[in-house]
Backbone as XML, in Angstrom:
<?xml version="1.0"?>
<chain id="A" units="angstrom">
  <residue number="1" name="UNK">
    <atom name="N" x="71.535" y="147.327" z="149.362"/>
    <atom name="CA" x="71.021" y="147.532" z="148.027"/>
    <atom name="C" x="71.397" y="148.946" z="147.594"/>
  </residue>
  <residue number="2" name="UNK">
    <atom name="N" x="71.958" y="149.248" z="146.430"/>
    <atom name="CA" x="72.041" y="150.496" z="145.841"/>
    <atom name="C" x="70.936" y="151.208" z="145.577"/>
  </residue>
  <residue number="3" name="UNK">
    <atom name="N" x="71.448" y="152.890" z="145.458"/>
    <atom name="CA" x="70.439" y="153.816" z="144.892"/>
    <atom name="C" x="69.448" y="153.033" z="143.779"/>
  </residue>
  <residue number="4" name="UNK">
    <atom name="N" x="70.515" y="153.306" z="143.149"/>
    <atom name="CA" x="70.014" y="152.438" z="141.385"/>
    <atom name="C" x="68.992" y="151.321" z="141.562"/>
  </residue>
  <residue number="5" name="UNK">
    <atom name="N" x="69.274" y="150.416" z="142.533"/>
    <atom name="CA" x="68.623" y="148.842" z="142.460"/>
    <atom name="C" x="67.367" y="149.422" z="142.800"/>
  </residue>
  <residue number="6" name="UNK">
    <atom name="N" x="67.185" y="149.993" z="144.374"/>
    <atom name="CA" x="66.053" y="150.537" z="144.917"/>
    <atom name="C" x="65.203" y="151.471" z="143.651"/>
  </residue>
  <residue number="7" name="UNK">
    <atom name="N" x="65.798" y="152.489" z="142.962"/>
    <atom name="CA" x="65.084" y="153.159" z="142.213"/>
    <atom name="C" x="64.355" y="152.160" z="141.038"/>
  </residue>
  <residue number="8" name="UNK">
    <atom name="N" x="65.121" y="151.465" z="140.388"/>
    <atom name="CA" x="64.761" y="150.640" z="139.257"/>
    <atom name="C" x="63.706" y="149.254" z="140.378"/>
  </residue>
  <residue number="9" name="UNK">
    <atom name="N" x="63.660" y="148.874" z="141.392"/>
    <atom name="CA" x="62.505" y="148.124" z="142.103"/>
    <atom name="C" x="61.235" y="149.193" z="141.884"/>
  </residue>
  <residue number="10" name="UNK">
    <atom name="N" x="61.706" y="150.730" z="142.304"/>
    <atom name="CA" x="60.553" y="151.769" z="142.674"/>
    <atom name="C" x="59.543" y="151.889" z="141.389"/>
  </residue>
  <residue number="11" name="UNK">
    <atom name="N" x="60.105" y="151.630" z="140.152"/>
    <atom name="CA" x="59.793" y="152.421" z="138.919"/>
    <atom name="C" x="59.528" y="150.944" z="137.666"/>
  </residue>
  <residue number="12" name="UNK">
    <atom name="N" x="59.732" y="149.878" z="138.442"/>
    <atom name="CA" x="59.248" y="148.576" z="137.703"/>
    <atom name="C" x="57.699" y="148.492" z="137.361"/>
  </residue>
  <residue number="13" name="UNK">
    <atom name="N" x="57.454" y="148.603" z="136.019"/>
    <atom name="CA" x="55.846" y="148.348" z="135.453"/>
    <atom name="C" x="56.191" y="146.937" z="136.175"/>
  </residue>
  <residue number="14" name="UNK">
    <atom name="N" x="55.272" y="146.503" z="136.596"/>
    <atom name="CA" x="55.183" y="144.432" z="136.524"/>
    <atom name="C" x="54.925" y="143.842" z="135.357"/>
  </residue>
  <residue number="15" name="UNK">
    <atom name="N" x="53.523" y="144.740" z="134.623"/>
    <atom name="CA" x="52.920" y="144.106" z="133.588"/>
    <atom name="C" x="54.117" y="144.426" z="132.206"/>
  </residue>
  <residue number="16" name="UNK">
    <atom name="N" x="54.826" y="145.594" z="132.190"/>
    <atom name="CA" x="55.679" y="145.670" z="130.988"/>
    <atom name="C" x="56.818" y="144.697" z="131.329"/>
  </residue>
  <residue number="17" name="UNK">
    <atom name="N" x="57.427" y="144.248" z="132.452"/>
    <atom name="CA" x="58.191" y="143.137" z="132.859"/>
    <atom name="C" x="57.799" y="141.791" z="132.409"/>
  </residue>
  <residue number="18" name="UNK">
    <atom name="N" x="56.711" y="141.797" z="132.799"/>
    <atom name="CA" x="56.314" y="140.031" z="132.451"/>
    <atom name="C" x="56.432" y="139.956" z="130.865"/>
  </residue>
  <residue number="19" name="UNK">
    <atom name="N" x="55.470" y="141.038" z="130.220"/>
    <atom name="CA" x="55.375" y="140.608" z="129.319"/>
    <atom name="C" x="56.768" y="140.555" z="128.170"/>
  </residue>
  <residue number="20" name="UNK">
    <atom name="N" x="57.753" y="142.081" z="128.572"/>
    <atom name="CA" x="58.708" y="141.947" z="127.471"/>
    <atom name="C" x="59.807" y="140.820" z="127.986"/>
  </residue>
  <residue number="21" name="UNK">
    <atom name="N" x="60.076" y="140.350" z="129.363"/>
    <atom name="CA" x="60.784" y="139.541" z="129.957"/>
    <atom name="C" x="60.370" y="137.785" z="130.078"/>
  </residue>
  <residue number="22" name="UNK">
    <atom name="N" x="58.904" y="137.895" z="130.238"/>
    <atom name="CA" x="58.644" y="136.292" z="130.108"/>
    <atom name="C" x="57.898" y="135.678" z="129.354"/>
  </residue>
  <residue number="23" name="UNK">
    <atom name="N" x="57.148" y="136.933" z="128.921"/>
    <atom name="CA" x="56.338" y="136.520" z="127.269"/>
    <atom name="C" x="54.944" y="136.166" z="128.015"/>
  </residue>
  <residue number="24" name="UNK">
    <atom name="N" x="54.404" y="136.408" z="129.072"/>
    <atom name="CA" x="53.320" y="136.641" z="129.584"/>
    <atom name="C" x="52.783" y="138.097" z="129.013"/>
  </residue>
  <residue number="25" name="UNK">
    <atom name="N" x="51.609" y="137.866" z="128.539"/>
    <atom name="CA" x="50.870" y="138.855" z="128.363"/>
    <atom name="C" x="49.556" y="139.427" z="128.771"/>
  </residue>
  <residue number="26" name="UNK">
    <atom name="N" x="49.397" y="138.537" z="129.430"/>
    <atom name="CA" x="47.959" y="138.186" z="130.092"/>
    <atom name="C" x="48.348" y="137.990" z="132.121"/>
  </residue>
  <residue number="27" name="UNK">
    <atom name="N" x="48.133" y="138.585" z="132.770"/>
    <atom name="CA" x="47.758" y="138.104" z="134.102"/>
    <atom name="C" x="46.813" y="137.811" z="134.346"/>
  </residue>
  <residue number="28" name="UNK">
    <atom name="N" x="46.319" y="136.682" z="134.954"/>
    <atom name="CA" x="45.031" y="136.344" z="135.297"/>
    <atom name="C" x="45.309" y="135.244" z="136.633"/>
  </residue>
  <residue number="29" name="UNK">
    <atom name="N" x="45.437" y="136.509" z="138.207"/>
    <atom name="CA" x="45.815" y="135.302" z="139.365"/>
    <atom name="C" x="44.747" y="134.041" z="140.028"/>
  </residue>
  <residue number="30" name="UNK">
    <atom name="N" x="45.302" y="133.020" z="139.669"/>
    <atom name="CA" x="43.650" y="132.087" z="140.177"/>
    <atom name="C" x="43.400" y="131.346" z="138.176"/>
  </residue>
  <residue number="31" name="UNK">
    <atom name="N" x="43.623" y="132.094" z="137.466"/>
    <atom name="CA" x="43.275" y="131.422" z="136.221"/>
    <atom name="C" x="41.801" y="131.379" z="136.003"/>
  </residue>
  <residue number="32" name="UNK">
    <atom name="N" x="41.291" y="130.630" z="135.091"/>
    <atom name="CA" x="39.924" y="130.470" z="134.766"/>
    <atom name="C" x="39.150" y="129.602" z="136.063"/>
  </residue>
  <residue number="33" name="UNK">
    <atom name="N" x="39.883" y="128.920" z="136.390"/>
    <atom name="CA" x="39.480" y="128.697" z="137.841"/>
    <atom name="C" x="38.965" y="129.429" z="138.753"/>
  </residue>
  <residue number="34" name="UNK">
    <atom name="N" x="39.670" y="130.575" z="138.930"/>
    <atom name="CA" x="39.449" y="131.179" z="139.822"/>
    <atom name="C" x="38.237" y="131.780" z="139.591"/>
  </residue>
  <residue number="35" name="UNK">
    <atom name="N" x="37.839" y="132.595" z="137.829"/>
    <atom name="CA" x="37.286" y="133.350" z="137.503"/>
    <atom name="C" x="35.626" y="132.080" z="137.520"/>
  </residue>
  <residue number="36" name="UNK">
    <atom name="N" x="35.723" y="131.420" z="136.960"/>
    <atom name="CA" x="34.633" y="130.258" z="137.557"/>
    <atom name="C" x="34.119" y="130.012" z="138.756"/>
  </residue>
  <residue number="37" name="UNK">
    <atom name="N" x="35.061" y="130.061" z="140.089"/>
    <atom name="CA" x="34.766" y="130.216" z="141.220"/>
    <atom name="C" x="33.919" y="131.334" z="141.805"/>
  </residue>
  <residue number="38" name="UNK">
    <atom name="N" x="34.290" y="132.437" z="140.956"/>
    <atom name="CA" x="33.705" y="133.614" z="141.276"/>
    <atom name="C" x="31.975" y="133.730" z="140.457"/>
  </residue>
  <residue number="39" name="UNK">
    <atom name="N" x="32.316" y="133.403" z="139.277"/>
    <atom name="CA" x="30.733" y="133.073" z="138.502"/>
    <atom name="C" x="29.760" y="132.268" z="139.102"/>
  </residue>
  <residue number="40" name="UNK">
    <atom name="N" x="30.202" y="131.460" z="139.985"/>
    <atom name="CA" x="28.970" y="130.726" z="140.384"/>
    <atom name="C" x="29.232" y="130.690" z="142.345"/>
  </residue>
  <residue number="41" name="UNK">
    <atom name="N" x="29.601" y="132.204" z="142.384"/>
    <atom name="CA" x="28.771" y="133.026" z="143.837"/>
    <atom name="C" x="27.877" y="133.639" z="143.242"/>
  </residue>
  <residue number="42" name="UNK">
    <atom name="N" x="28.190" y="134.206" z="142.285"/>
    <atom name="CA" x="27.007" y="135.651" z="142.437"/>
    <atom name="C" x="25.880" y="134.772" z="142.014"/>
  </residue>
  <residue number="43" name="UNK">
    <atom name="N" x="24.935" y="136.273" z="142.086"/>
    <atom name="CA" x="23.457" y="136.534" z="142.242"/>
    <atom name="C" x="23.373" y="135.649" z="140.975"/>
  </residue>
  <residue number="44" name="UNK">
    <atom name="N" x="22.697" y="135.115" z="140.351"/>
    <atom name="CA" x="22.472" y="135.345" z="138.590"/>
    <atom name="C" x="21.174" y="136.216" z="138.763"/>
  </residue>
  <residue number="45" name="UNK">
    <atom name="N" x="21.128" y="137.125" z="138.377"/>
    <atom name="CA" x="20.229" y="137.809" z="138.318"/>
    <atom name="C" x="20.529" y="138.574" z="136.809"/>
  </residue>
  <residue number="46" name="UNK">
    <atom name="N" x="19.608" y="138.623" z="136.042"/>
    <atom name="CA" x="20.063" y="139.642" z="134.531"/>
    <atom name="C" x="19.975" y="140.791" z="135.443"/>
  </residue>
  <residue number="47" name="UNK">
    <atom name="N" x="20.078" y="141.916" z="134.740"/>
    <atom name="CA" x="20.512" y="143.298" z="135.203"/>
    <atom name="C" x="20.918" y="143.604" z="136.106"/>
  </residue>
  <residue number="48" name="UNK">
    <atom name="N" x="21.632" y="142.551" z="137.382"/>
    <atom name="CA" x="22.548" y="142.804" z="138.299"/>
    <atom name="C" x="23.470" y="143.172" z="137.707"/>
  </residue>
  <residue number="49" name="UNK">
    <atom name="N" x="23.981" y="144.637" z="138.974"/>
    <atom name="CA" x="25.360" y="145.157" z="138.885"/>
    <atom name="C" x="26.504" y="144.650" z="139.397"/>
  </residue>
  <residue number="50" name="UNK">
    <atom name="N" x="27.397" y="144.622" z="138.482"/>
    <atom name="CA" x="29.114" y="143.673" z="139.271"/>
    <atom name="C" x="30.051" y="144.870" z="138.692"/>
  </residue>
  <residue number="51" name="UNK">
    <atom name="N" x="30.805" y="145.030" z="139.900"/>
    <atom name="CA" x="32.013" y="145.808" z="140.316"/>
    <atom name="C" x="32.991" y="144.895" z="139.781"/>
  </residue>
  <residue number="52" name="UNK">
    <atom name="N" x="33.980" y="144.522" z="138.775"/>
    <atom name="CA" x="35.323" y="144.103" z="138.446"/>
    <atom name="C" x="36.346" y="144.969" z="138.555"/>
  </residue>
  <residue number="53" name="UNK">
    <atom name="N" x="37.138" y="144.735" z="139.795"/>
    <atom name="CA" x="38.265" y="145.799" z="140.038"/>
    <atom name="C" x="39.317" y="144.769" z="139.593"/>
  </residue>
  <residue number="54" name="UNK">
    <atom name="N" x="40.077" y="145.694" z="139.213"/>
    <atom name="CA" x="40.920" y="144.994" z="138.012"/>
    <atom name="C" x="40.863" y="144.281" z="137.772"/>
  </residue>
  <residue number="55" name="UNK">
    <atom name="N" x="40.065" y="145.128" z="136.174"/>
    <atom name="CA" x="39.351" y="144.463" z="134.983"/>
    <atom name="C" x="40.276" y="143.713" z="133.791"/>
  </residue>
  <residue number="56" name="UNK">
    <atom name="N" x="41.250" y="144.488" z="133.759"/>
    <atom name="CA" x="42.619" y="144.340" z="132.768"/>
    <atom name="C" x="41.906" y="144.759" z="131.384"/>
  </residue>
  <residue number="57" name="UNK">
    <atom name="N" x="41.863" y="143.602" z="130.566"/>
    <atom name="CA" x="41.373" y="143.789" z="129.087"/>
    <atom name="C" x="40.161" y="143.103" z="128.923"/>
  </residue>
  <residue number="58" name="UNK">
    <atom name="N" x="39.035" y="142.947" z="130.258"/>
    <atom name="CA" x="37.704" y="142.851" z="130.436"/>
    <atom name="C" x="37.395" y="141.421" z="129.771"/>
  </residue>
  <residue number="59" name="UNK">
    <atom name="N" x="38.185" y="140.562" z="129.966"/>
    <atom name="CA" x="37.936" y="139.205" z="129.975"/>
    <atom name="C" x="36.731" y="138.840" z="131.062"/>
  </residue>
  <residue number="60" name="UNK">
    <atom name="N" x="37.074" y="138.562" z="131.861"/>
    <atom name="CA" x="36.026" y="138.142" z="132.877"/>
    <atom name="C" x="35.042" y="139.190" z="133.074"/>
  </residue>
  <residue number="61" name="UNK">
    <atom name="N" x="34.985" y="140.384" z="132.489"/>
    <atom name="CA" x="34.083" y="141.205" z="132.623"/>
    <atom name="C" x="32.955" y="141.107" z="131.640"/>
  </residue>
  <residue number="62" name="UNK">
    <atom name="N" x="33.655" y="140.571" z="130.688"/>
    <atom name="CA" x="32.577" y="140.417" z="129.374"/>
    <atom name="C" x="31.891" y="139.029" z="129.530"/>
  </residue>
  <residue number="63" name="UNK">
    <atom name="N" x="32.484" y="138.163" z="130.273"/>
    <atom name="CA" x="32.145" y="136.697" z="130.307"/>
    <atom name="C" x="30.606" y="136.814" z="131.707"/>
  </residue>
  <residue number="64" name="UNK">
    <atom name="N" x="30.982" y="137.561" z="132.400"/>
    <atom name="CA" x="30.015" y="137.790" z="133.354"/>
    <atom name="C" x="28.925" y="138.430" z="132.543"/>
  </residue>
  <residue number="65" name="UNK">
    <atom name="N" x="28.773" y="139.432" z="131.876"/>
    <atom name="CA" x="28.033" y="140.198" z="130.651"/>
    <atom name="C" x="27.371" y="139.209" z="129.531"/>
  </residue>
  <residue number="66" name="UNK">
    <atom name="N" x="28.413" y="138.393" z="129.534"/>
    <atom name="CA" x="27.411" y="137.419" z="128.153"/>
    <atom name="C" x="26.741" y="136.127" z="128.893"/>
  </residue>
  <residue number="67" name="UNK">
    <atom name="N" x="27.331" y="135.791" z="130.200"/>
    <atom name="CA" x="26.383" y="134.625" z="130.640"/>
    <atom name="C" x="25.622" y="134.671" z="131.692"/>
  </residue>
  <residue number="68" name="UNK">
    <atom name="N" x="25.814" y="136.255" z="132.419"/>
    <atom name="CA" x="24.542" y="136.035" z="133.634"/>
    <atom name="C" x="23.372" y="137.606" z="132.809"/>
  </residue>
  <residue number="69" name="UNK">
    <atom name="N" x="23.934" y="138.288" z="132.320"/>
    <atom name="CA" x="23.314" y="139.510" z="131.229"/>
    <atom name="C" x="23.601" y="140.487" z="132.837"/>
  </residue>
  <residue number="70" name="UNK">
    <atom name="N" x="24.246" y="140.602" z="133.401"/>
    <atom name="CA" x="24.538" y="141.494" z="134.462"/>
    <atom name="C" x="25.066" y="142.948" z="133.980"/>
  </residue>
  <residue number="71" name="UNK">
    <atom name="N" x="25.086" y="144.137" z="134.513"/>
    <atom name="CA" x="25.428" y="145.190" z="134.227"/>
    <atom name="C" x="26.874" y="144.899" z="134.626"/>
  </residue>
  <residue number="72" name="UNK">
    <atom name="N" x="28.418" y="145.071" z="134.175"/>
    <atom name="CA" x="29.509" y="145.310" z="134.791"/>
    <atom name="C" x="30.203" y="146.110" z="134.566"/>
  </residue>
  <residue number="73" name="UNK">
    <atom name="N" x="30.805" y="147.006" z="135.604"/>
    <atom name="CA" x="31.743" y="148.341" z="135.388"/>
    <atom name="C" x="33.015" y="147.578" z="135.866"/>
  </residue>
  <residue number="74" name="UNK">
    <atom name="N" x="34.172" y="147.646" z="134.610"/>
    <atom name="CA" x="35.767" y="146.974" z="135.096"/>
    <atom name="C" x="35.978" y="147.895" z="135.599"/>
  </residue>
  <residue number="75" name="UNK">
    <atom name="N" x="37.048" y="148.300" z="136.804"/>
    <atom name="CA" x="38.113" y="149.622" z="136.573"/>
    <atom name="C" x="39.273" y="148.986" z="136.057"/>
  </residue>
  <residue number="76" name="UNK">
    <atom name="N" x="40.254" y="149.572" z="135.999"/>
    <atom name="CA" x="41.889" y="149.246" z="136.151"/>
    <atom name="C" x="42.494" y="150.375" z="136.376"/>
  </residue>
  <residue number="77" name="UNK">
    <atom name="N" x="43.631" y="150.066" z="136.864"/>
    <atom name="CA" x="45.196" y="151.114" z="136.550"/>
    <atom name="C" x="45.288" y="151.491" z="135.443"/>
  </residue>
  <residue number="78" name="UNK">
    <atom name="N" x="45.338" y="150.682" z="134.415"/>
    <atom name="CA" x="45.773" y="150.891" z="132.989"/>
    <atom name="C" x="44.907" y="151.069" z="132.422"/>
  </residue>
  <residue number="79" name="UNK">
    <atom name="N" x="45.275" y="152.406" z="131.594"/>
    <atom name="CA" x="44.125" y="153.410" z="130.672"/>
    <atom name="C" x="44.058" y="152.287" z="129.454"/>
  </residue>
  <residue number="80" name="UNK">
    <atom name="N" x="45.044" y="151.709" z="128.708"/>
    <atom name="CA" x="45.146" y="151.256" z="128.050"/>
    <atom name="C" x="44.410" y="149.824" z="127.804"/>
  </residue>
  <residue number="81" name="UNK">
    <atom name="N" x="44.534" y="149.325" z="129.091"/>
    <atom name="CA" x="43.714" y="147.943" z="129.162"/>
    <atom name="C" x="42.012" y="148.305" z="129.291"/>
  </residue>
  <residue number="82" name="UNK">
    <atom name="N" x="41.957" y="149.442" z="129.849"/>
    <atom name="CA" x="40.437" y="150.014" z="129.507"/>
    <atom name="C" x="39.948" y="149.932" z="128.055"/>
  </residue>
  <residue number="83" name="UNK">
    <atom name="N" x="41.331" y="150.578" z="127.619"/>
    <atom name="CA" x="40.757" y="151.113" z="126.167"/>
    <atom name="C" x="40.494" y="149.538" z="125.357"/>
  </residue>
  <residue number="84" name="UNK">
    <atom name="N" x="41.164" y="148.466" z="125.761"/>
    <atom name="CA" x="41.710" y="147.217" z="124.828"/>
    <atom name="C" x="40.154" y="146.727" z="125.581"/>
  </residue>
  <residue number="85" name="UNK">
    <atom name="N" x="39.358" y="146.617" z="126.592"/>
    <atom name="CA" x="38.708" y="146.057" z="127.243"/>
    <atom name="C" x="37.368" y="146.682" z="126.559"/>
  </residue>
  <residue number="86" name="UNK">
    <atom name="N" x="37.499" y="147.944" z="126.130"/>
    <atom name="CA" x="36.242" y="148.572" z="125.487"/>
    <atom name="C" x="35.756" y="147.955" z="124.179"/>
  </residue>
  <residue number="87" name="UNK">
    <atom name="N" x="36.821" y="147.734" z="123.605"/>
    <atom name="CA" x="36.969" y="146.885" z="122.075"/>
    <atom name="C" x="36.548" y="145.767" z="121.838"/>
  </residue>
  <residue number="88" name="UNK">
    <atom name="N" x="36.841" y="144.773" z="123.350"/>
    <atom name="CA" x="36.936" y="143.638" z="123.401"/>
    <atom name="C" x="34.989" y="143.656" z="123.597"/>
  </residue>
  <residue number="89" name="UNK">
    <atom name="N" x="34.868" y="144.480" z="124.509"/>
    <atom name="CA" x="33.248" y="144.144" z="124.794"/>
    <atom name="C" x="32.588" y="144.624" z="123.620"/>
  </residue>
  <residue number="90" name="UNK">
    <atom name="N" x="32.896" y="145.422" z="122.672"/>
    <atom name="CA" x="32.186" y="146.049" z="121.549"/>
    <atom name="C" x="32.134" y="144.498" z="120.731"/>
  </residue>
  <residue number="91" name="UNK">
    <atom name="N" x="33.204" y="144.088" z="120.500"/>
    <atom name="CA" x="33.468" y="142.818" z="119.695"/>
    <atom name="C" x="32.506" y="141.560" z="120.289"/>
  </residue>
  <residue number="92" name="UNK">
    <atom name="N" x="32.727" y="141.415" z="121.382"/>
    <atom name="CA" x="31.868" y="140.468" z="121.779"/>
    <atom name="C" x="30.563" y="140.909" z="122.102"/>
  </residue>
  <residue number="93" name="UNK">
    <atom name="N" x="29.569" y="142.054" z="121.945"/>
    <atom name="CA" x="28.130" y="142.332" z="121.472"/>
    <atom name="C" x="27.606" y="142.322" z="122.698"/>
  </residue>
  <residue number="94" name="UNK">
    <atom name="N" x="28.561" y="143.204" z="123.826"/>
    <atom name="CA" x="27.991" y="143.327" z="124.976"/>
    <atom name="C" x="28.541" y="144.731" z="125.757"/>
  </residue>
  <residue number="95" name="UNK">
    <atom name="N" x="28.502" y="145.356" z="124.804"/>
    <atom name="CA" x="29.242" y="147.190" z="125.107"/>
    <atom name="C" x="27.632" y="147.646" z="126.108"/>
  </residue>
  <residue number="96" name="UNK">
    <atom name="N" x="27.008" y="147.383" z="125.388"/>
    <atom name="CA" x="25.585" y="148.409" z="126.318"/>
    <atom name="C" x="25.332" y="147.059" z="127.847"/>
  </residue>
  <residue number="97" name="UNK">
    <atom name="N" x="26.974" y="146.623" z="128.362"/>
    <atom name="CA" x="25.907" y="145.917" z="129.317"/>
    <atom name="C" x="27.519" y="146.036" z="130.217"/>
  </residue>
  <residue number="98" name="UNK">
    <atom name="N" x="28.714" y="146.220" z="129.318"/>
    <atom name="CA" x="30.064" y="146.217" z="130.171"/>
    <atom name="C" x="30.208" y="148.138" z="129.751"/>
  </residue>
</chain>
């Protein structure tokens, strides 16, 4: 493998790949499936705390927030998907709980 190939593997966003290359804009591994699978382990407890490590744009973070009333902190990599994830929970009327 060349310099070049190796450097351009080293320095590949994934998420700017998928999306300007396959028109994916959304990752979500496991699908709503998965994220369902995970909703009905936890506690239901209202004001339980849930850890969402990569949160992305706080889909499943807000969905945990509007149907068990749980406290959830997303992280991510991306400042940006924070910022899109902050919006998203303001919009969906669950900022004081994501």
């Amino acid at each position: 493998m060349s310099n070049q190939a190796k450097q351009n593997i080293d320095t590949c966003d994934m998420y700017e790949f998928m999306s300007a290359h396959v028109g994916i804009t959304v990752l979500h591994p496991g699908g709503k499936l998965a994220t369902n699978d995970l909703l009905q382990s936890l506690a239901h407890e209202k004001g339980k705390e849930v850890l969402d490590v990569g949160c992305g744009k706080g889909l499943a973070t807000i969905r945990i927030a509007q149907q068990y009333g749980c406290v959830v902190v997303g992280i991510d990599l991306s400042e940006e998907w924070i910022k899109e994830a902050k919006i998203n929970a303001k919009r969906a009327g669950v900022s004081h709980l994501v």
